[in-house]
C-alpha positions as CSV (number, residue, x, y, z in Angstrom):
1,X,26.4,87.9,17.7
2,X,24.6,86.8,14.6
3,X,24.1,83.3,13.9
4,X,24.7,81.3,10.6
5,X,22.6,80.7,8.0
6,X,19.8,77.9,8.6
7,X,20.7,73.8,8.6
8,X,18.7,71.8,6.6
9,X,17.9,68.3,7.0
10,X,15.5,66.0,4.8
11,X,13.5,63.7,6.0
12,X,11.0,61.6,4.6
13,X,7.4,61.3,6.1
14,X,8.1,58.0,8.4
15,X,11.6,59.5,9.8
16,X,9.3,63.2,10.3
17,X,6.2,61.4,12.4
18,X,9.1,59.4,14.1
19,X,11.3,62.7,15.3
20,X,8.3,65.0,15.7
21,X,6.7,61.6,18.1
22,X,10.5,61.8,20.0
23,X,10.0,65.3,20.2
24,X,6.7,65.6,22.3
25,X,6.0,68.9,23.0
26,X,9.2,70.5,22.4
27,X,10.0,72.3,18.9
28,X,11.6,70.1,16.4
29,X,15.1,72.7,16.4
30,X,15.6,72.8,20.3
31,X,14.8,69.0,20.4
32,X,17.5,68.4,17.9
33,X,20.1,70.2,19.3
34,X,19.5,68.5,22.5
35,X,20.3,65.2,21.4
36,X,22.9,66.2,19.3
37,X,24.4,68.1,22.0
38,X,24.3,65.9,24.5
39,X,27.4,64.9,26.9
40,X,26.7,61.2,26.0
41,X,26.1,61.8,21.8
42,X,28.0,58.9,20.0
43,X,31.3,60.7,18.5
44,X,32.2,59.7,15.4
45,X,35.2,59.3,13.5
46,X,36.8,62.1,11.7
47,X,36.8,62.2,7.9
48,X,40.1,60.9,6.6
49,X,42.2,63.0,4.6
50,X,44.4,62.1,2.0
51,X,47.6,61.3,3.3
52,X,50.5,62.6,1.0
53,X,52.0,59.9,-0.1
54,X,48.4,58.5,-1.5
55,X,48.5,61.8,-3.4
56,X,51.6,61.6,-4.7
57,X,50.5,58.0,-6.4
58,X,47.0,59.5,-7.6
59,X,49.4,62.4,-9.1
60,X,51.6,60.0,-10.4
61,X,49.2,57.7,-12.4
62,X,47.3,60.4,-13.9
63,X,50.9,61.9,-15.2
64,X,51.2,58.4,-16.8
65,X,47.9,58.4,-17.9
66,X,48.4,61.7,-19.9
67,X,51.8,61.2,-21.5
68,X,50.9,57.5,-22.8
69,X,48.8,57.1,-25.3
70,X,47.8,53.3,-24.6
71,X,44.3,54.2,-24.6
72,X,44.6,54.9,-28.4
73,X,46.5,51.9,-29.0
74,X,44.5,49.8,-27.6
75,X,41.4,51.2,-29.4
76,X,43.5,50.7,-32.6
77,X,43.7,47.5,-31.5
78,X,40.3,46.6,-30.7
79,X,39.7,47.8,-34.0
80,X,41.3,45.9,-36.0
81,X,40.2,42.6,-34.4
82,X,36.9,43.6,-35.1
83,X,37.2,43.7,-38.2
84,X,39.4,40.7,-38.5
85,X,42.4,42.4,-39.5
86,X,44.8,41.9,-36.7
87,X,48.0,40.2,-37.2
88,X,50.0,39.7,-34.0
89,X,53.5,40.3,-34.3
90,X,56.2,40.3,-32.2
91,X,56.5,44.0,-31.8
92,X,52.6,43.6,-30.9
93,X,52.5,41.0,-28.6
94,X,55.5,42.9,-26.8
95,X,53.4,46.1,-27.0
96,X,50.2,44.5,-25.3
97,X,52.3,43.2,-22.6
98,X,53.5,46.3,-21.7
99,X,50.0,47.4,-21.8
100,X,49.2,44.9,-19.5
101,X,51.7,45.7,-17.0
102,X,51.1,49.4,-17.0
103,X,47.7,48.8,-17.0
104,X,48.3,46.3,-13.8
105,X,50.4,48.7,-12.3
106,X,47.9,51.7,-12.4
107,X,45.1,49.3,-10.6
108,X,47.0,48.2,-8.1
109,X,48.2,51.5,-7.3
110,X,44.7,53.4,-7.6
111,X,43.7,51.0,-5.1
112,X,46.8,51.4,-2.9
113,X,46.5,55.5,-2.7
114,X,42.4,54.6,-1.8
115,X,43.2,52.3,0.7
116,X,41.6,49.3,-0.8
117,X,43.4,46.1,-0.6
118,X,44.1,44.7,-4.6
């Protein structure tokens, strides 16, 4: 049976002395594999995985990322009030509140699908 290629693990000089002082006399790769095989080595959670639904939002805002074109708009925008030419309108003001809200909307559910509360 052949056996995989090589683990590496970094340490820095303080952690090295510390392990190799733990260690004693026995070789730093049997050591480690003693403690981390060990009946009473702490188990840790496993990694979470996406759960569909939170992939189906993630999928979701970047479709509404890619068909609007609010970024643009709102670079327009910025523009123009740069350079002191911006004159609010009604069609404008109804614009940047839709903005808002999609905007809003696509925070609250990024952090949603990530599991963060908003």
């Amino acid at each position: 049976m052949s056996r995989p290629a090589p683990f590496s693990l970094r340490l820095n000089d303080d952690e090295r002395a510390k392990l190799e002082a733990q260690a004693g006399a026995m070789p730093l790769s049997s050591y480690i594999k003693s403690v981390i095989f060990a009946e009473d080595a702490p188990r840790y959670r496993k990694r979470r995985k996406t759960p569909v639904e939170e992939q189906r939002l993630l999928a979701e805002i970047l479709a509404r990322l890619g068909q609007s074109r609010q970024a643009n708009n709102l670079n327009q925008i910025a523009k123009h009030l740069n350079l002191g030419t911006l004159v609010v309108d009604p069609d404008l003001e109804e614009d940047l509140k839709r903005a808002i809200a999609e905007v809003s909307w696509m925070r609250a559910t990024l952090m949603d699908a990530l599991g963060k509360s908003s």
